[in-house]
C-alpha positions in Angstrom: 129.1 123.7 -131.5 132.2 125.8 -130.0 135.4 125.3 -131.7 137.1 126.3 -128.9 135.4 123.4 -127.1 137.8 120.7 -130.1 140.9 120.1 -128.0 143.3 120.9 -131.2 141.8 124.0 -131.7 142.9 125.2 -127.7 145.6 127.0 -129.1 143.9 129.3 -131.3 142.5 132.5 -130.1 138.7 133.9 -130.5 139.7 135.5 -133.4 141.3 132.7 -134.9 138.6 130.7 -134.2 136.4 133.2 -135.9 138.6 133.0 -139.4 138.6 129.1 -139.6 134.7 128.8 -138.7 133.8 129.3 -142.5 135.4 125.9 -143.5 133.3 123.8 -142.0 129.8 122.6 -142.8 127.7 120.9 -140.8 125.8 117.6 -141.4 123.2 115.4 -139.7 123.1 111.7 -139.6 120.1 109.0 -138.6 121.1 106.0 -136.2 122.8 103.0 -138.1 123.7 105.8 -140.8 126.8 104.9 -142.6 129.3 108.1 -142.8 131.7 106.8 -144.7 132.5 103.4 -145.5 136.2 101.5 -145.8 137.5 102.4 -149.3 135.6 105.2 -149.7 138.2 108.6 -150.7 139.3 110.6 -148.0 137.9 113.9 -148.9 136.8 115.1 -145.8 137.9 114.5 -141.7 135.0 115.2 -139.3 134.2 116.2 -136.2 131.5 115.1 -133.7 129.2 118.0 -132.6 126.3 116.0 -131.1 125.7 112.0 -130.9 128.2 109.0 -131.5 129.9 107.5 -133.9 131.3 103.9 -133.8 134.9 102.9 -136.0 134.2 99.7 -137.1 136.0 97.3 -139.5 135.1 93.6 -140.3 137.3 90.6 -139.6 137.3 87.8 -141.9 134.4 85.8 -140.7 132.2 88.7 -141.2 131.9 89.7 -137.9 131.6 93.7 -137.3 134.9 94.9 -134.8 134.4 98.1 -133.3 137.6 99.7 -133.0 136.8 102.8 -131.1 133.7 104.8 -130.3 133.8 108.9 -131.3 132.3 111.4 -128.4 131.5 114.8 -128.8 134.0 117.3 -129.7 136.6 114.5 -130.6 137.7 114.2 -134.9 137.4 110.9 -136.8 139.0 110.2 -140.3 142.0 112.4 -139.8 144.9 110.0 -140.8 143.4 109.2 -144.4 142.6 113.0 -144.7 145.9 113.8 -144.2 147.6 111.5 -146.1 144.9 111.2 -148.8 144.3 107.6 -148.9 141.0 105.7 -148.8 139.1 105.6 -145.0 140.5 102.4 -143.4 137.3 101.8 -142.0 133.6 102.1 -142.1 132.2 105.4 -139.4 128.8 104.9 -138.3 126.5 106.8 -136.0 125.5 104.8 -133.4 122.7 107.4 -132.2 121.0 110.8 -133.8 124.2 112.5 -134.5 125.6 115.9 -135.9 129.0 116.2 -137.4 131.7 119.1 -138.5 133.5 118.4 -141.4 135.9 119.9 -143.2 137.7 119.0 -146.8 141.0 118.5 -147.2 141.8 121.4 -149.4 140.5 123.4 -146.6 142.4 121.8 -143.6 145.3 121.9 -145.3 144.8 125.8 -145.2 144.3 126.3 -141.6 147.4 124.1 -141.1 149.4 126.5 -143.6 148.0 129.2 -141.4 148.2 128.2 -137.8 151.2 125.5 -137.9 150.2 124.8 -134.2 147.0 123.0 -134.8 149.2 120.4 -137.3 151.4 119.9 -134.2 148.4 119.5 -131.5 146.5 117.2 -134.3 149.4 114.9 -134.7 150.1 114.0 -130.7 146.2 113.2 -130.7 146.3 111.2 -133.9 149.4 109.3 -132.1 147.9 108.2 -129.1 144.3 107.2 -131.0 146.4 105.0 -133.5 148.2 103.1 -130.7 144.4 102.7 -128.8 143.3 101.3 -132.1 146.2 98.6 -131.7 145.7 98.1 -128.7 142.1 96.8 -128.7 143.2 94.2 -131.8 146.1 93.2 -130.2 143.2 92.6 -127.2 140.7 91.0 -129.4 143.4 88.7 -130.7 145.3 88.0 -127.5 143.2 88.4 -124.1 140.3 85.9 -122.8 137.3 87.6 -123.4 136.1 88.1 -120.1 139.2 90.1 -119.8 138.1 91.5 -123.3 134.5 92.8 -122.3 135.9 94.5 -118.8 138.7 96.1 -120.4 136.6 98.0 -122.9 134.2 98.8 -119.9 136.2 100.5 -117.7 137.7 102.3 -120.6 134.3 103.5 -121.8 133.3 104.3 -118.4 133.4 108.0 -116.5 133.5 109.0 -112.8 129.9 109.5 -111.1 130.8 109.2 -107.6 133.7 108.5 -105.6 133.6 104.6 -105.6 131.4 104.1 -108.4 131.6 104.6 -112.8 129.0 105.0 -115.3 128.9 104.8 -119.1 127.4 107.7 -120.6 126.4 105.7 -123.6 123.3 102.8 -124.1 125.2 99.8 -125.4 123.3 96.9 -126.5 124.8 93.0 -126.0 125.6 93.3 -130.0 127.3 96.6 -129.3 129.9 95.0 -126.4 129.9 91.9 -128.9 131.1 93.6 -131.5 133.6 95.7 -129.5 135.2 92.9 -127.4 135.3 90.9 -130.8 133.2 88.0 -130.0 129.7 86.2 -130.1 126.5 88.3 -128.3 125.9 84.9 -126.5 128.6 85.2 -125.0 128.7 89.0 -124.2 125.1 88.2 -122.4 126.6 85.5 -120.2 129.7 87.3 -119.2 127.8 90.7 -118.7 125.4 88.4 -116.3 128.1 87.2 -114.6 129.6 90.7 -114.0 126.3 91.5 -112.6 125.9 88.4 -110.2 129.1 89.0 -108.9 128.3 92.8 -108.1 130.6 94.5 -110.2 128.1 96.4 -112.4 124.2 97.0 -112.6 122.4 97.9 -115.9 119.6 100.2 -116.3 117.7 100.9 -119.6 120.9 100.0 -121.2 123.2 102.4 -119.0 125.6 100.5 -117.3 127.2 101.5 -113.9 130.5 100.1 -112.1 129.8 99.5 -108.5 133.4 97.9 -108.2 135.3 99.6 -110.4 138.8 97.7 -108.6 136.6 93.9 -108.9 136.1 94.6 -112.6 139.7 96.0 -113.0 141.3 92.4 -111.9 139.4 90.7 -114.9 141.0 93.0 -117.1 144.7 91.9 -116.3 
């Protein structure tokens, strides 16, 4: 994986980039692999270098939320590590996946070092917080039809000029889990998404064919 490739690092130049390489250490995790779990200390923040890792917590009837899904080249676990308190949530690997991470001790040097990163870390941090309030205020407030498109369109990247795809295999449970509801009902609204045109599924990949259709069930 390219440092120069993690968004917060942009700042840095290729010699910078080569100083901070040696705090990091790489790690490998198996599909359905816990990484950390809610509680657990904060010793280290992480990266993504390959695969992808799901944020989940648990609501109070058990169910598993998913409260954001990690891609390549994006951190996870930076709040905690900053401010040292326990993960406020479980990270799981929803695929083959290979992290960075760094510890603490050693973040905190790079910050000492290159105050810009701190700065660039921070305005990312901010805008992943209020997407992580967003979807609960979504699980708790919106119909779930409204719930399931929503977190479609936002997973979903451009393929061609009037059509989306999601880069990602989601199972029923998966979208479940995300849109905070039952997988009964995640396979009757996905069908009914379907029947009305607005998206096709293949091998678990799911393309948009009406991007603007879908759209008007998430308002």
């Amino acid at each position: 994986m390219n440092l120069r490739d993690v968004s917060f690092f942009s700042v840095l130049s290729d010699e910078d980039i080569e100083e901070i390489k040696p705090y990091f250490q790489s790690a490998t995790h198996r599909k359905k692999e816990m990484i950390f779990s809610e509680g657990d200390r904060s010793d280290w923040l992480y990266i993504v270098s390959k695969g992808k890792i799901k944020i989940t917590r648990q609501s109070l009837d058990g169910k598993e939320l998913i409260l954001e899904l990690i891609q390549p080249n994006e951190l996870f676990g930076a709040v905690a590590a900053f401010k040292g308190f326990p993960y406020p949530a479980n990270a799981v690997a929803m695929e083959p996946s290979t992290v960075l991470k760094i510890s603490r001790k050693d973040l905190f040097k790079i910050i000492d070092r290159f105050p810009s990163v701190m700065f660039s870390i921070a305005s990312l941090l901010g805008d992943r917080m209020k997407n992580s309030h967003d979807t609960l205020k979504n699980i708790a407030l919106e119909r779930v039809e409204s719930r399931i498109a929503s977190l479609l369109l936002k997973l979903a990247v451009k393929s061609s000029p009037d059509a989306l795809h999601i880069d990602l295999k989601l199972t029923k449970q998966d979208i479940a889990d995300m849109a905070g509801t039952t997988v009964e009902t995640s396979i009757r609204t996905i069908s009914k998404f379907k029947q009305l045109g607005l998206i096709t599924e293949k091998k678990g990949l799911f393309i948009i064919k009406d991007p603007e259709g879908l759209g008007l069930f998430g308002h």
